[in-house]
C-alpha positions in Angstrom: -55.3 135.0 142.9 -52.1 134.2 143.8 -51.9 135.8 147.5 -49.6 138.8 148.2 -46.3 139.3 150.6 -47.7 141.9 153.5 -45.1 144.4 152.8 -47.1 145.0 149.2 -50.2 145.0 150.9 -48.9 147.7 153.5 -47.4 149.5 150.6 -51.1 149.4 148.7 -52.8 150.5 151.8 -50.5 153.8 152.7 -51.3 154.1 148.6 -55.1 154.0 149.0 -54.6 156.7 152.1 -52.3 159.0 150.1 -54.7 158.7 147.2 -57.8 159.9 148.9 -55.9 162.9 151.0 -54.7 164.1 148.1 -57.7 163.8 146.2 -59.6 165.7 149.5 -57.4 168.5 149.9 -56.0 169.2 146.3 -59.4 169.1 144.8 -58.1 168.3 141.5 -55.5 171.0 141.8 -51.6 170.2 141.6 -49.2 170.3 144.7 -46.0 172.7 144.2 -43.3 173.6 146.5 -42.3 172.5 149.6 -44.3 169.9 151.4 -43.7 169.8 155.3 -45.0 166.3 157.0 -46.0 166.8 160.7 -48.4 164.8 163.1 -48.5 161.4 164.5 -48.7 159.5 161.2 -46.4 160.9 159.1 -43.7 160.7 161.9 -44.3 157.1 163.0 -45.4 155.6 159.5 -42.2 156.4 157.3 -43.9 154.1 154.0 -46.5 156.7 154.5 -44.3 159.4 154.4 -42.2 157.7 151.5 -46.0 157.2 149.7 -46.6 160.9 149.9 -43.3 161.9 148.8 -43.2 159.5 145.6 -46.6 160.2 144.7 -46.0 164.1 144.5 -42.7 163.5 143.1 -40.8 165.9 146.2 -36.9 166.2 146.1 -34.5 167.6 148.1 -35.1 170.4 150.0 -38.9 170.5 149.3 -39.1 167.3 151.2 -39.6 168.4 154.9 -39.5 166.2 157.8 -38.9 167.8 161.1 -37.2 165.4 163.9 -40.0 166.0 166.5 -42.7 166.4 163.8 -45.0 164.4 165.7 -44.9 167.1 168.9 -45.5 170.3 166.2 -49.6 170.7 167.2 -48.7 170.5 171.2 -45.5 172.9 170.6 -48.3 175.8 168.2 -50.5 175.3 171.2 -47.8 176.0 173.8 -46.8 178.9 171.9 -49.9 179.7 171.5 -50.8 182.2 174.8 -51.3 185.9 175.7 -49.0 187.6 178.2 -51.3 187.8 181.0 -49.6 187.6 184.4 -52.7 186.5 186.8 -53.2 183.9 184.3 -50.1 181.8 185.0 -50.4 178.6 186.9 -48.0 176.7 188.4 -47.0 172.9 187.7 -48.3 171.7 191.1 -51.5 173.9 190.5 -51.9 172.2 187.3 -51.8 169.1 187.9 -53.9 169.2 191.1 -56.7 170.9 188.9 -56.3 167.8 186.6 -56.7 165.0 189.0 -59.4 166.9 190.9 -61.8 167.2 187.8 -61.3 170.1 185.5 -64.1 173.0 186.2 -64.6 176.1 184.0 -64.4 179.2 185.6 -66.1 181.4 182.7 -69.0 180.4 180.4 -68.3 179.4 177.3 -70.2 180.5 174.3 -72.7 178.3 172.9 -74.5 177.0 169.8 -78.4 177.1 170.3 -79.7 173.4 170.9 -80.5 171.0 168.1 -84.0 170.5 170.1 -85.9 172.8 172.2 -87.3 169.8 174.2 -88.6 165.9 173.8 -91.7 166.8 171.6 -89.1 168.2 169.4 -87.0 165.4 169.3 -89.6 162.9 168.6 -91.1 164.2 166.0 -87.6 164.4 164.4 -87.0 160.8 164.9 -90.8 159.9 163.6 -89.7 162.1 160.7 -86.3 159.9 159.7 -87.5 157.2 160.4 -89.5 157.1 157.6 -86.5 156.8 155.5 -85.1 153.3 156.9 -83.5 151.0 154.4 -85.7 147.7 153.9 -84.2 144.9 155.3 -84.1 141.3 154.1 -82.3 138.1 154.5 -79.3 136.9 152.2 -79.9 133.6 152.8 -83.3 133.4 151.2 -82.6 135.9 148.6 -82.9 134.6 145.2 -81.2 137.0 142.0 -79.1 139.4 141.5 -77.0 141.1 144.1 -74.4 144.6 144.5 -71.5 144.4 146.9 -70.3 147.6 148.5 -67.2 147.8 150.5 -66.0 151.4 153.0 -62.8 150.9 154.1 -62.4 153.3 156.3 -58.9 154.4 158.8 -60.7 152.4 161.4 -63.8 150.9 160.8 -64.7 148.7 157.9 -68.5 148.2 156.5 -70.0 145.7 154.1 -72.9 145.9 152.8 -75.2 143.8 150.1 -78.1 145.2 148.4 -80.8 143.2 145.6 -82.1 144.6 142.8 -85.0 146.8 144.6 -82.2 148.0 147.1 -83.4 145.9 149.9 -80.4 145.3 152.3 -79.3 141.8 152.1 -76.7 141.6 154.2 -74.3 144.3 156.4 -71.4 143.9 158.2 -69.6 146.5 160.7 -66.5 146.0 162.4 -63.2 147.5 164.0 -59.9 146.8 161.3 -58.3 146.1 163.6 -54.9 146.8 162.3 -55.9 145.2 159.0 -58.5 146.2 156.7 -57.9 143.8 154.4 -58.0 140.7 156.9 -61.9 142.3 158.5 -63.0 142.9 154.5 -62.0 139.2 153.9 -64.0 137.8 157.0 -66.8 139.6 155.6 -66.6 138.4 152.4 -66.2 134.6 153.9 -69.6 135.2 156.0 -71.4 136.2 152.6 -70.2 133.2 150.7 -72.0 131.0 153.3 -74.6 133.1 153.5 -76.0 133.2 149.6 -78.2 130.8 147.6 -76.8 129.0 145.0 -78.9 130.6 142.6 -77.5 133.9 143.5 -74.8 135.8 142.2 -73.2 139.2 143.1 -73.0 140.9 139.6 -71.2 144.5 140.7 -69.0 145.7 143.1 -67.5 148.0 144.5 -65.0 149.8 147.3 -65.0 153.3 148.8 -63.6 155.0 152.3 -59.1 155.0 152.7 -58.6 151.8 151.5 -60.6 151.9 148.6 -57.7 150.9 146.2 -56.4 148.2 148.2 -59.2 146.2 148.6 -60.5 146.8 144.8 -57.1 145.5 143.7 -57.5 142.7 145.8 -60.6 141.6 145.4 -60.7 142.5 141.8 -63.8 144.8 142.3 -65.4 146.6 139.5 -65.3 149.7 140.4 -63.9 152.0 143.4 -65.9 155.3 144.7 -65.5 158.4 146.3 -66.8 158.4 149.7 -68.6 161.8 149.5 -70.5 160.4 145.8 -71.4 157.0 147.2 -72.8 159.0 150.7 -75.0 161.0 147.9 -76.1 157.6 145.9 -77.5 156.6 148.9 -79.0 159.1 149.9 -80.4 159.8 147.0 -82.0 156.5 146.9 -83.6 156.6 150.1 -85.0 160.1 149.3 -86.2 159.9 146.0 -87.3 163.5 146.5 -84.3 164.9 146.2 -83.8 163.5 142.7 -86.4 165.2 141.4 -85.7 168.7 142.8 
Protein backbone atom coordinates (compact mmCIF):
# COMPACT_ATOMS: atom_id res chain seq x y z
CA UNK A 1 0.00 0.00 0.00
CA UNK A 2 1.34 2.97 -1.21
CA UNK A 3 2.27 4.94 2.16
CA UNK A 4 0.25 8.11 3.12
CA UNK A 5 1.45 12.02 3.64
CA UNK A 6 1.00 12.59 7.69
CA UNK A 7 -1.38 15.39 7.27
CA UNK A 8 -4.06 12.52 5.86
CA UNK A 9 -3.07 10.33 8.62
CA UNK A 10 -3.64 13.21 11.24
CA UNK A 11 -6.83 14.04 9.41
CA UNK A 12 -7.97 10.10 9.67
CA UNK A 13 -7.06 9.99 13.29
CA UNK A 14 -9.10 13.34 14.48
CA UNK A 15 -11.85 11.29 12.11
CA UNK A 16 -11.57 8.01 14.14
CA UNK A 17 -11.95 10.39 17.47
CA UNK A 18 -14.87 12.39 16.17
CA UNK A 19 -16.45 9.15 15.09
CA UNK A 20 -16.46 7.37 18.30
CA UNK A 21 -17.63 10.64 20.54
CA UNK A 22 -20.29 11.03 18.45
CA UNK A 23 -21.28 7.58 18.36
CA UNK A 24 -20.90 7.63 22.57
CA UNK A 25 -22.77 10.64 23.29
CA UNK A 26 -25.50 10.82 20.40
CA UNK A 27 -26.39 7.16 20.83
CA UNK A 28 -27.63 6.94 17.43
CA UNK A 29 -29.58 10.11 17.81
CA UNK A 30 -28.92 13.31 15.48
CA UNK A 31 -27.06 16.52 16.66
CA UNK A 32 -29.27 19.88 16.07
CA UNK A 33 -28.48 23.43 16.90
CA UNK A 34 -25.79 25.10 18.12
CA UNK A 35 -22.59 23.14 19.02
CA UNK A 36 -20.27 25.06 21.52
CA UNK A 37 -16.46 23.50 21.47
CA UNK A 38 -14.65 24.10 24.91
CA UNK A 39 -11.74 22.19 26.77
CA UNK A 40 -8.24 21.64 26.00
CA UNK A 41 -8.56 19.65 22.80
CA UNK A 42 -10.93 21.34 20.88
CA UNK A 43 -9.05 24.71 21.56
CA UNK A 44 -5.49 23.49 20.78
CA UNK A 45 -6.37 20.89 18.01
CA UNK A 46 -8.26 23.12 15.38
CA UNK A 47 -8.39 19.77 12.58
CA UNK A 48 -10.23 18.35 15.47
CA UNK A 49 -12.38 21.10 15.77
CA UNK A 50 -12.74 21.40 11.80
CA UNK A 51 -13.55 17.27 12.03
CA UNK A 52 -16.41 17.91 14.39
CA UNK A 53 -17.74 20.73 12.58
CA UNK A 54 -17.67 18.97 9.00
CA UNK A 55 -18.89 15.86 10.26
CA UNK A 56 -22.11 17.48 11.81
CA UNK A 57 -22.39 19.71 8.98
CA UNK A 58 -22.41 23.21 11.56
CA UNK A 59 -22.64 26.68 9.85
CA UNK A 60 -22.48 30.01 10.90
CA UNK A 61 -23.59 30.95 13.95
CA UNK A 62 -24.25 27.34 15.29
CA UNK A 63 -20.53 26.93 15.04
CA UNK A 64 -19.21 28.12 18.62
CA UNK A 65 -15.71 28.56 19.49
CA UNK A 66 -15.10 30.78 22.42
CA UNK A 67 -11.42 32.63 22.42
CA UNK A 68 -10.46 31.20 25.90
CA UNK A 69 -12.46 28.00 25.38
CA UNK A 70 -9.79 25.99 26.81
CA UNK A 71 -10.08 28.11 30.44
CA UNK A 72 -14.18 27.49 30.45
CA UNK A 73 -14.07 24.39 33.26
CA UNK A 74 -11.48 26.55 35.61
CA UNK A 75 -13.68 29.88 34.90
CA UNK A 76 -17.50 27.42 36.01
CA UNK A 77 -15.45 26.33 38.94
CA UNK A 78 -14.36 29.87 39.90
CA UNK A 79 -17.79 30.93 39.56
CA UNK A 80 -18.82 28.35 41.13
CA UNK A 81 -18.89 29.42 45.21
CA UNK A 82 -21.32 30.48 48.03
CA UNK A 83 -21.13 33.87 49.57
CA UNK A 84 -19.67 32.88 52.77
CA UNK A 85 -17.43 35.57 54.37
CA UNK A 86 -15.25 33.31 57.03
CA UNK A 87 -14.69 31.26 54.03
CA UNK A 88 -12.47 33.60 52.09
CA UNK A 89 -8.77 33.03 51.87
CA UNK A 90 -6.25 35.12 50.87
CA UNK A 91 -3.64 34.64 48.01
CA UNK A 92 -0.65 34.35 50.35
CA UNK A 93 -2.88 32.03 52.58
CA UNK A 94 -3.41 29.99 49.63
CA UNK A 95 -0.53 29.38 48.36
CA UNK A 96 1.14 28.65 51.70
CA UNK A 97 -1.61 25.93 52.30
CA UNK A 98 -0.42 24.51 48.90
CA UNK A 99 3.24 24.21 49.28
CA UNK A 100 2.74 22.99 52.92
CA UNK A 101 0.62 19.88 51.94
CA UNK A 102 -3.06 20.36 51.63
CA UNK A 103 -5.05 19.03 54.85
CA UNK A 104 -8.87 18.73 55.07
CA UNK A 105 -10.44 20.40 57.78
CA UNK A 106 -13.95 18.48 57.60
CA UNK A 107 -14.64 14.83 56.80
CA UNK A 108 -15.65 14.07 53.72
CA UNK A 109 -18.35 11.53 52.95
CA UNK A 110 -17.45 8.22 52.03
CA UNK A 111 -18.36 5.13 49.99
CA UNK A 112 -18.26 1.86 52.18
CA UNK A 113 -14.97 -0.09 51.32
CA UNK A 114 -14.72 -2.59 48.45
CA UNK A 115 -13.25 -5.09 51.26
CA UNK A 116 -13.86 -5.33 54.75
CA UNK A 117 -10.28 -6.77 55.33
CA UNK A 118 -7.43 -9.20 53.61
CA UNK A 119 -9.54 -12.43 53.98
CA UNK A 120 -11.98 -10.58 51.90
CA UNK A 121 -9.71 -9.54 49.45
CA UNK A 122 -8.20 -12.82 48.85
CA UNK A 123 -10.86 -14.74 48.32
CA UNK A 124 -11.81 -12.19 45.63
CA UNK A 125 -8.63 -12.53 43.88
CA UNK A 126 -8.75 -16.59 44.21
CA UNK A 127 -12.19 -16.01 42.72
CA UNK A 128 -10.93 -14.03 39.38
CA UNK A 129 -8.36 -15.67 39.00
CA UNK A 130 -9.99 -18.41 37.89
CA UNK A 131 -10.92 -16.61 34.84
CA UNK A 132 -7.21 -15.88 33.36
CA UNK A 133 -6.85 -16.04 29.64
CA UNK A 134 -4.53 -19.20 28.59
CA UNK A 135 -1.48 -18.15 27.45
CA UNK A 136 0.82 -19.57 24.71
CA UNK A 137 3.61 -18.84 22.57
CA UNK A 138 3.27 -17.30 18.84
CA UNK A 139 6.37 -18.62 17.86
CA UNK A 140 5.44 -22.30 18.21
CA UNK A 141 1.93 -21.90 17.29
CA UNK A 142 0.84 -23.69 14.27
CA UNK A 143 -2.87 -22.67 12.49
CA UNK A 144 -5.08 -20.27 12.31
CA UNK A 145 -4.78 -16.95 14.09
CA UNK A 146 -7.26 -13.48 15.00
CA UNK A 147 -5.62 -10.11 15.21
CA UNK A 148 -7.22 -7.54 17.54
CA UNK A 149 -6.09 -4.00 17.65
CA UNK A 150 -7.47 -0.98 20.74
CA UNK A 151 -6.28 2.13 19.73
CA UNK A 152 -6.95 3.98 22.36
CA UNK A 153 -6.22 8.28 23.07
CA UNK A 154 -3.13 7.04 24.84
CA UNK A 155 -2.40 3.67 25.07
CA UNK A 156 -2.34 1.14 22.18
CA UNK A 157 -2.89 -2.93 22.73
CA UNK A 158 -2.38 -5.84 20.46
CA UNK A 159 -3.42 -8.78 20.92
CA UNK A 160 -3.34 -12.44 18.96
CA UNK A 161 -5.53 -15.19 19.85
CA UNK A 162 -5.72 -19.09 18.06
CA UNK A 163 -8.52 -20.89 17.29
CA UNK A 164 -9.32 -22.11 21.13
CA UNK A 165 -8.71 -18.42 22.20
CA UNK A 166 -5.38 -19.15 23.76
CA UNK A 167 -3.36 -15.76 23.76
CA UNK A 168 -0.63 -15.90 21.31
CA UNK A 169 0.80 -12.91 21.49
CA UNK A 170 0.03 -9.24 23.33
CA UNK A 171 1.46 -6.12 23.10
CA UNK A 172 0.91 -2.88 25.41
CA UNK A 173 2.42 0.37 24.91
CA UNK A 174 2.23 4.28 25.32
CA UNK A 175 1.31 6.08 21.50
CA UNK A 176 3.33 8.08 22.02
CA UNK A 177 2.09 10.79 19.90
CA UNK A 178 1.42 8.27 17.16
CA UNK A 179 -0.84 5.43 17.24
CA UNK A 180 -0.29 4.44 14.01
CA UNK A 181 3.65 4.28 14.31
CA UNK A 182 3.24 1.93 18.09
CA UNK A 183 0.31 -0.28 16.01
CA UNK A 184 3.04 -0.75 13.23
CA UNK A 185 5.89 -1.81 15.70
CA UNK A 186 3.55 -4.25 16.82
CA UNK A 187 2.64 -5.57 13.87
CA UNK A 188 6.53 -5.82 12.84
CA UNK A 189 7.25 -7.94 16.18
CA UNK A 190 4.37 -10.41 15.08
CA UNK A 191 5.69 -10.91 11.62
CA UNK A 192 8.90 -12.26 13.21
CA UNK A 193 7.29 -13.85 15.71
CA UNK A 194 4.81 -16.48 13.54
CA UNK A 195 5.47 -19.79 11.87
CA UNK A 196 5.46 -20.01 8.46
CA UNK A 197 2.69 -22.33 8.54
CA UNK A 198 0.65 -19.77 10.25
CA UNK A 199 -1.61 -17.26 8.94
CA UNK A 200 -3.74 -14.54 10.68
CA UNK A 201 -7.18 -15.12 8.92
CA UNK A 202 -9.38 -12.05 10.67
CA UNK A 203 -8.85 -8.86 12.00
CA UNK A 204 -9.85 -6.35 13.56
CA UNK A 205 -9.57 -2.63 15.32
CA UNK A 206 -11.51 -0.98 18.20
CA UNK A 207 -10.71 1.95 20.90
CA UNK A 208 -10.33 6.12 19.15
CA UNK A 209 -8.44 5.13 16.41
CA UNK A 210 -10.35 2.35 15.25
CA UNK A 211 -10.84 3.82 11.72
CA UNK A 212 -7.42 4.88 11.15
CA UNK A 213 -5.71 1.94 11.74
CA UNK A 214 -8.49 -0.44 9.92
CA UNK A 215 -7.98 1.83 6.76
CA UNK A 216 -4.48 1.41 7.12
CA UNK A 217 -3.92 -1.88 7.67
CA UNK A 218 -6.82 -3.00 5.60
CA UNK A 219 -8.45 -4.84 8.62
CA UNK A 220 -11.67 -6.70 8.21
CA UNK A 221 -13.58 -5.41 10.42
CA UNK A 222 -13.54 -2.34 13.12
CA UNK A 223 -15.58 -2.74 16.68
CA UNK A 224 -17.04 -0.86 19.29
CA UNK A 225 -15.06 -0.75 22.28
CA UNK A 226 -18.01 -1.43 24.76
CA UNK A 227 -19.16 -4.85 22.23
CA UNK A 228 -15.60 -6.18 21.99
CA UNK A 229 -15.19 -5.53 26.09
CA UNK A 230 -18.48 -7.97 26.16
CA UNK A 231 -17.01 -10.57 23.50
CA UNK A 232 -14.42 -11.11 25.72
CA UNK A 233 -15.91 -11.31 28.55
CA UNK A 234 -18.27 -13.41 27.44
CA UNK A 235 -15.66 -15.82 26.40
CA UNK A 236 -13.89 -16.04 29.45
CA UNK A 237 -17.22 -16.55 31.40
CA UNK A 238 -19.09 -18.87 29.47
CA UNK A 239 -21.72 -18.62 32.14
CA UNK A 240 -22.93 -15.54 31.27
CA UNK A 241 -23.89 -16.81 27.76
CA UNK A 242 -26.07 -19.11 28.93
CA UNK A 243 -28.02 -16.96 31.40
Amino acid sequence: MKELPEKIWQRLFFQAVVNQTISGLACGKPIRGNVAFLGGPLHFLPELRKAFIRTLNLTGDAIIAPEHSHLFAAIGAAMNTEDKTDAKVSLEDMISRLSNGIRMEFEVKRMEPLFAGQEDFDEFINRHSSHCVRKGELSSYHGKCFLGIDAGSTTTKVAVVGEDGTLLYSFYSSNNGSPLSTAVRAIKEIKEQIPDDSQIVWSCSTGYGEALLKAAFLLDEGEVETISHYYAAAFLNRKWIAS
